[in-house]
N, C-alpha and C positions, 0 to 999 in steps of 0.2 A: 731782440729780434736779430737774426740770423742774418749777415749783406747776402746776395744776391749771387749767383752760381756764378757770375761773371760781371765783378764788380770792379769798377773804375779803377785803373791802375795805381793811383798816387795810393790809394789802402794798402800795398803791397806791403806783407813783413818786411821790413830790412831796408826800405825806403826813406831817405832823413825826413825828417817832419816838414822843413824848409822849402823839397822837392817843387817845381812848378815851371809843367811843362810848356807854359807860356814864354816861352827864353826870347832872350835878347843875344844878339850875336855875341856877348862878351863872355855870355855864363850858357854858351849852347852845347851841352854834356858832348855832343858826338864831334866838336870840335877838338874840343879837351883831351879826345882818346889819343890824339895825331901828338901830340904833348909827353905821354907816359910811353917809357919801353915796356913794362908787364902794368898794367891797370888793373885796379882790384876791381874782383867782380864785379862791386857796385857801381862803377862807371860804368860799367859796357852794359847794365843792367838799365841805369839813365838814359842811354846813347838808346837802347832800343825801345822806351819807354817814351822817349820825345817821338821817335818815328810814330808808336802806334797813335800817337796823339794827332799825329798828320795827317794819320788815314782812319781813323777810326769813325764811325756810322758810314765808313765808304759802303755801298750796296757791294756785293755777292754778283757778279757775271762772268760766268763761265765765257775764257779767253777773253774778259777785261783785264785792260792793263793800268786805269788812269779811275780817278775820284770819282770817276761816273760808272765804273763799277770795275771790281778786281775780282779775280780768283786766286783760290791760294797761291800755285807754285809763283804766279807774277809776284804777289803782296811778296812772299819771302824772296824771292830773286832783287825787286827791287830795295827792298831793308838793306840787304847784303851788298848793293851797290851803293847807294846812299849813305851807308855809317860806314861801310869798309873799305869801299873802293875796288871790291871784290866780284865779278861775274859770276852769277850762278848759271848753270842751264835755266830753259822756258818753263819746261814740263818737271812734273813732282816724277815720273817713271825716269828721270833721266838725273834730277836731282838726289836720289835718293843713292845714287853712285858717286856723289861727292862725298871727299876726305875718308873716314875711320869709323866704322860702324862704333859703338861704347856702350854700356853696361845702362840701364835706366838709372841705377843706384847714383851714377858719375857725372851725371847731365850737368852742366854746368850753363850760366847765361851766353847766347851765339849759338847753341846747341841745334840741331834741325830734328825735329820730333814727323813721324810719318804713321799714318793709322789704316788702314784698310775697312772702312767701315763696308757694309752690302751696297751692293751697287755696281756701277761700271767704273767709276773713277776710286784713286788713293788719295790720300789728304796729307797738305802738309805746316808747320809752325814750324814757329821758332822760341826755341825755349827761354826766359829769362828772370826763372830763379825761384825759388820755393815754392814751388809747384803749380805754377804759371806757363803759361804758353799763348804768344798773340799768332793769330792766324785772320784768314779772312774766311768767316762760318757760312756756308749757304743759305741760313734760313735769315743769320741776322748780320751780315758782311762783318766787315773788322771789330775784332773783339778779343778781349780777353780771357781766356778759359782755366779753369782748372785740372790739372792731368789726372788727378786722381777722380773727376766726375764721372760714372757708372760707365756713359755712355761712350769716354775717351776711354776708360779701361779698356772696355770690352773690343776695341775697334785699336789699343795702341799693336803697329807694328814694331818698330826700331826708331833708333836714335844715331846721328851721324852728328860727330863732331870735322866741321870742314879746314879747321885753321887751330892750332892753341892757342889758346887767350892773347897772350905776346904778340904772336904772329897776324894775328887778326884785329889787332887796334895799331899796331904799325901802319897797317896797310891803310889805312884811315888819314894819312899822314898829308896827300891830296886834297884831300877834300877842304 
């Protein structure tokens, strides 16, 4: 049997088997990143895999910012505060002008993935690693997706890397 279009993070390819986003301050991955000058992907991969665990069955509210409901551009503004120490803008039309547009081939984990699906609004995630992306979904809030699902094809716009890898688990070094 096939898992689940958007199935629980710890399943991720490339995830150690040991992974458990239940941490204790001593083994809390997005601590660890403040530790390394370049972190291999898989950390920063950790680091945003404990977040989506923080927020995840959050509900879907348009201009929610807090566990009683989020919308995307908050959920990815507030990830990027929380493991990086980094400000993003509020809004996904305003985030979507952070850092260096990149190639979808290049996506890396940190990465900010934006879709235009129909509608009035754009949509945004964050990318973290073999072809994953956590965002907060309007139908079912915080969750995990696949990039390659029909429905994320057909609606991906671009991908913004806002920091290199380095540069963006330094900045974590506060927290």
């Amino acid at each position: 049997m096939e898992p689940p279009e958007d199935y629980f993070a710890m399943t991720l390819p490339g995830m150690p088997s040991g992974f458990n986003p239940q941490m204790s301050p001593i083994d809390n991955p997005i601590s660890q990143l403040s530790n390394l000058q370049a972190p291999p992907p898989t950390m920063i991969r950790q680091a945003l895999l404990a977040q989506h665990q923080r927020w995840s069955g959050t509900p879907y509210r348009m201009g929610g910012t807090t566990h009683q409901g989020i919308d995307c551009s908050a959920f990815v503004r507030s990830i990027f505060r929380d493991t990086f120490n980094l400000e993003l803008p509020r809004s996904t039309s305003e985030q979507v002008h952070e850092g260096r547009q990149i190639d979808r081939q290049s996506l890396q984990a940190g990465d900010l993935v934006f879709f235009r699906p129909s509608g009035r609004y754009d949509h945004v995630g964050v990318y973290i690693g073999d072809g994953y992306f956590m965002h907060a979904s309007t139908s079912q809030g915080v969750i995990i997706s696949r990039l390659d699902n029909s429905y994320w094809q057909r609606y991906y716009w671009q991908a913004r890397r806002t920091l290199d890898t380095a540069h963006l688990a330094s900045l974590n070094a506060s927290l």
